[in-house]
C-alpha positions as CSV (number, residue, x, y, z in Angstrom):
1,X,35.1,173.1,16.3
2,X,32.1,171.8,14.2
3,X,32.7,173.7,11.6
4,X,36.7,172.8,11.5
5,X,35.3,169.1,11.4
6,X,33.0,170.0,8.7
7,X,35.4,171.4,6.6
8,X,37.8,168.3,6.6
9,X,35.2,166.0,6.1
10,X,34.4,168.5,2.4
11,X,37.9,168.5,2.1
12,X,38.6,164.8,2.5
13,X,36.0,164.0,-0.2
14,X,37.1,166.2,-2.6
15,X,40.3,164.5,-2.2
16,X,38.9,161.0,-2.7
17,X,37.0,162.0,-5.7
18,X,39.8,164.1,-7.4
19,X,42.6,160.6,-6.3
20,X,39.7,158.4,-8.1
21,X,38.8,160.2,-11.1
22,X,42.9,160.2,-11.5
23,X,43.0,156.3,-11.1
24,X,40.0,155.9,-13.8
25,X,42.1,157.9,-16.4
26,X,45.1,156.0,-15.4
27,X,43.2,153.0,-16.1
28,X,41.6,154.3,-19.6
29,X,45.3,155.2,-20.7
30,X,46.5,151.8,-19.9
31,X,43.8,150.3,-22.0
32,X,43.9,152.5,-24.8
33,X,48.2,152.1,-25.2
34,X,47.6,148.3,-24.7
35,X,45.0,147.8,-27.6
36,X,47.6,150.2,-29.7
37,X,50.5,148.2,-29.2
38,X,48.7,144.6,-28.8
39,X,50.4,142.4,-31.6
40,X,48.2,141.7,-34.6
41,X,48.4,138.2,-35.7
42,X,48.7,137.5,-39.4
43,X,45.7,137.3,-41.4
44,X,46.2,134.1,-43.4
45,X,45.1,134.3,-46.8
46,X,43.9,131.6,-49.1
47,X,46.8,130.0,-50.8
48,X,45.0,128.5,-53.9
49,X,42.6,131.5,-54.7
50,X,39.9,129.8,-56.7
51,X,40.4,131.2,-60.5
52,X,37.2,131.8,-63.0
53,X,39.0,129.7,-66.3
54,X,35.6,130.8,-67.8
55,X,35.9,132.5,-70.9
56,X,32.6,133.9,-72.0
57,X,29.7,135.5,-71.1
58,X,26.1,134.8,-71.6
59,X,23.5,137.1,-71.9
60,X,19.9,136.6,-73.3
61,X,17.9,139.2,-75.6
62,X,14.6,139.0,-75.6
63,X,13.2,140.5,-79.3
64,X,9.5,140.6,-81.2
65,X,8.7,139.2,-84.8
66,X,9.2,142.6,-86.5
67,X,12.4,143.1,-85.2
68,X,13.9,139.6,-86.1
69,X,12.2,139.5,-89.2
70,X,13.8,143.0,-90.0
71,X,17.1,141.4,-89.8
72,X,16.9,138.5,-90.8
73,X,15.5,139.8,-94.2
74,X,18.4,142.5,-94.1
75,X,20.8,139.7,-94.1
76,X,18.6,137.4,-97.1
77,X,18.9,140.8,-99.3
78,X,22.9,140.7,-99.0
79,X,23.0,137.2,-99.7
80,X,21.2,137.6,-102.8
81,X,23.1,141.0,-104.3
82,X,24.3,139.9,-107.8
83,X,21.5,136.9,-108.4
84,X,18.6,136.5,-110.2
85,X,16.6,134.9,-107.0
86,X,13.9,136.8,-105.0
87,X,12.9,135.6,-101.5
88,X,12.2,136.9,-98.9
89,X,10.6,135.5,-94.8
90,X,7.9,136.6,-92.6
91,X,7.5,135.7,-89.4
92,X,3.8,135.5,-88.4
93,X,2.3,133.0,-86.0
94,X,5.1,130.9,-88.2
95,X,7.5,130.5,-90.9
96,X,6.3,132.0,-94.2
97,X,8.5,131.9,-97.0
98,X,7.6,133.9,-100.5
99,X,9.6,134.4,-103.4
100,X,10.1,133.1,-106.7
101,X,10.9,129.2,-108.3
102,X,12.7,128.5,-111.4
103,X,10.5,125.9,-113.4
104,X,10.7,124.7,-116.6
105,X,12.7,127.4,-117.7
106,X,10.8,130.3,-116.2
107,X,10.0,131.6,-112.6
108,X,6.7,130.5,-110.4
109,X,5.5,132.3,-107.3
110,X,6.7,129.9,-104.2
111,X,5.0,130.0,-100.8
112,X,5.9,127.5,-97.9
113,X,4.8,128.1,-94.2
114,X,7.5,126.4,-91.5
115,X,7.0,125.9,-87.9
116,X,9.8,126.7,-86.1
117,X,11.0,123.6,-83.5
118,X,13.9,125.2,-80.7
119,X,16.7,123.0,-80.7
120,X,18.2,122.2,-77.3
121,X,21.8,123.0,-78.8
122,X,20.0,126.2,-79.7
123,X,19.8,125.8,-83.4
124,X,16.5,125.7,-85.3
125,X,14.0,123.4,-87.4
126,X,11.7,124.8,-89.9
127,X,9.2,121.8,-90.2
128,X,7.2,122.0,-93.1
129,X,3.4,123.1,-92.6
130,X,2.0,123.9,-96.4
131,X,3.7,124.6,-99.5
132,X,2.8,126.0,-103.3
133,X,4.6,126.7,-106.3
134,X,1.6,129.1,-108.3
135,X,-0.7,126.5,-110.0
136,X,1.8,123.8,-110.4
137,X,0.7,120.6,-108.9
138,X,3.8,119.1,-107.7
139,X,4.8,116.8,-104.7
140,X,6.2,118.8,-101.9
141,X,9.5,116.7,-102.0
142,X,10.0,117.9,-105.7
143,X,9.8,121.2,-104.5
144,X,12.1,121.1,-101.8
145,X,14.4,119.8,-104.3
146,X,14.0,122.2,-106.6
147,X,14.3,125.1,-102.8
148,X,17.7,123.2,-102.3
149,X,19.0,123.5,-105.9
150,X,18.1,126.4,-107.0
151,X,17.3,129.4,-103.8
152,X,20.8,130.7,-102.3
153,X,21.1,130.0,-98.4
154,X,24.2,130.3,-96.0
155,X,26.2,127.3,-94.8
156,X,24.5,127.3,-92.1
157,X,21.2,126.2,-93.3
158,X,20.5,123.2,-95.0
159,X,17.1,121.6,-97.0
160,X,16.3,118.2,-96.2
161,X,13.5,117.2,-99.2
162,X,13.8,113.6,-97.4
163,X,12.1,114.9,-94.1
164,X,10.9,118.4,-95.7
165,X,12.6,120.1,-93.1
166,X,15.0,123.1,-93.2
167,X,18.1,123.0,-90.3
168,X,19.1,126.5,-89.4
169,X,21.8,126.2,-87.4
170,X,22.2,129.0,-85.5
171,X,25.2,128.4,-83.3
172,X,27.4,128.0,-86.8
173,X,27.0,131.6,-87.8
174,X,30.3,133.8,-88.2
175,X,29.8,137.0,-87.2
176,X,32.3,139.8,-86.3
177,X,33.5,140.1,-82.8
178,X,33.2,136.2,-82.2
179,X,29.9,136.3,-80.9
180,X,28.0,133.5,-80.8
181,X,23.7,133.5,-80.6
182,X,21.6,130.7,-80.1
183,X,17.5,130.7,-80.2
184,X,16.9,130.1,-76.3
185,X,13.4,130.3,-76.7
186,X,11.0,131.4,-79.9
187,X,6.7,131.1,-79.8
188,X,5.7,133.3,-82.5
189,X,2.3,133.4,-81.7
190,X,2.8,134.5,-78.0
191,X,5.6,136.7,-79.6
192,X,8.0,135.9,-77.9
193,X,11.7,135.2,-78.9
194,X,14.5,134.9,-76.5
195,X,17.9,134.8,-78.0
196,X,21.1,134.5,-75.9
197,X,24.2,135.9,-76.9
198,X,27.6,134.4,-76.3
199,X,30.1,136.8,-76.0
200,X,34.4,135.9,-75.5
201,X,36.3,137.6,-73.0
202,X,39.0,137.3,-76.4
203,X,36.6,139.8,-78.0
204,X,37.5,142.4,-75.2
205,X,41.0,142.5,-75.2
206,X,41.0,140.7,-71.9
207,X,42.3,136.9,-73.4
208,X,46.0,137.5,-72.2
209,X,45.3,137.5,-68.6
210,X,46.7,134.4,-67.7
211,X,46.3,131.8,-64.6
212,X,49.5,133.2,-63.4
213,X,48.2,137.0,-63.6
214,X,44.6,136.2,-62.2
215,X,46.6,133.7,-58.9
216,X,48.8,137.5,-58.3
217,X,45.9,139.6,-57.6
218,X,44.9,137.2,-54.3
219,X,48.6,137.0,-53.2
């Protein structure tokens, strides 16, 4: 008799356990089929996406002497093909200048030194330090008269005898591709010249992606 009381007691547990291990994966189905069919709500997206008009980029080189002075003397060679003037620039701890004067009707050895003043528009002043034409006593005015009539220099740069100052403005220079450059930063004796570099989004191929275009990739 104890051991038939025995056995239904086993019995009877084994019968709770396997009744509430089915009720806990009753459960767990319920769950799981309720977060599967739950209704999403709409995600509400931004109506007015904000839109980048901007329509360059900026990036800023950092260069030595030698390396500017490379090219800018590159560029001073083609701007002189098919003259009879000689000049050429070396950047030290400043501006130096060398090349060759017409006076009275023959050629003198020019020097002039320039320190170079940033511009907060990123262009450039060459401010007058020394200057020499050979042996020629003359006043420094009359030869920056004689620099501005008779040496060859782009548009962009322009000799002032008044205040014995050369602009060079930077920021006006054409060059292919639409880029624009400006002298961030330049301390020749530190060597240290930081240009930055202005570059369209035209000069990609990317200028006819309109407002309209840009506002469809957030609808």
């Amino acid at each position: 008799m104890r051991v038939k009381n025995r056995q239904l007691k086993i019995n009877n547990k084994w019968k709770a356990g396997f009744i509430g291990l089915l009720i806990l994966n009753g459960i767990i189905l319920l769950l799981l089929l309720a977060l599967i069919f739950w209704p999403v709500s709409d995600n509400a997206f931004p109506q007015n996406a904000v839109i980048n008009e901007q329509e360059s980029s900026e990036f800023y080189i950092q260069t030595t002497k030698q390396n500017l002075n490379n090219l800018i003397n590159a560029y001073v060679e083609k701007l002189l093909e098919g003259t009879d003037h000689h000049y050429r620039i070396l950047l030290e701890d400043d501006v130096h200048l060398m090349g060759e004067l017409p006076v009275f009707s023959s050629t003198v050895p020019l020097s002039v030194r320039f320190e170079p003043i940033e511009q907060a528009n990123g262009d450039l002043i060459l401010q007058q330090k020394s200057i020499s034409v050979g042996l020629l006593e003359l006043p420094n005015k009359k030869i920056m008269e004689y620099m501005d009539r008779f040496l060859p220099m782009p548009d962009w740069v322009t000799i002032d005898p008044d205040s014995q100052e050369i602009y060079v403005a930077v920021t006006d220079m054409n060059l292919q591709g639409n880029f624009d450059v400006a002298v961030q930063h330049m301390d020749l004796e530190a060597n240290n010249i930081t240009m930055k570099l202005v570059v369209p989004y035209e000069t990609l191929g990317i200028q006819d992606l309109s407002r309209e275009a840009m506002q469809s990739l957030f609808e």
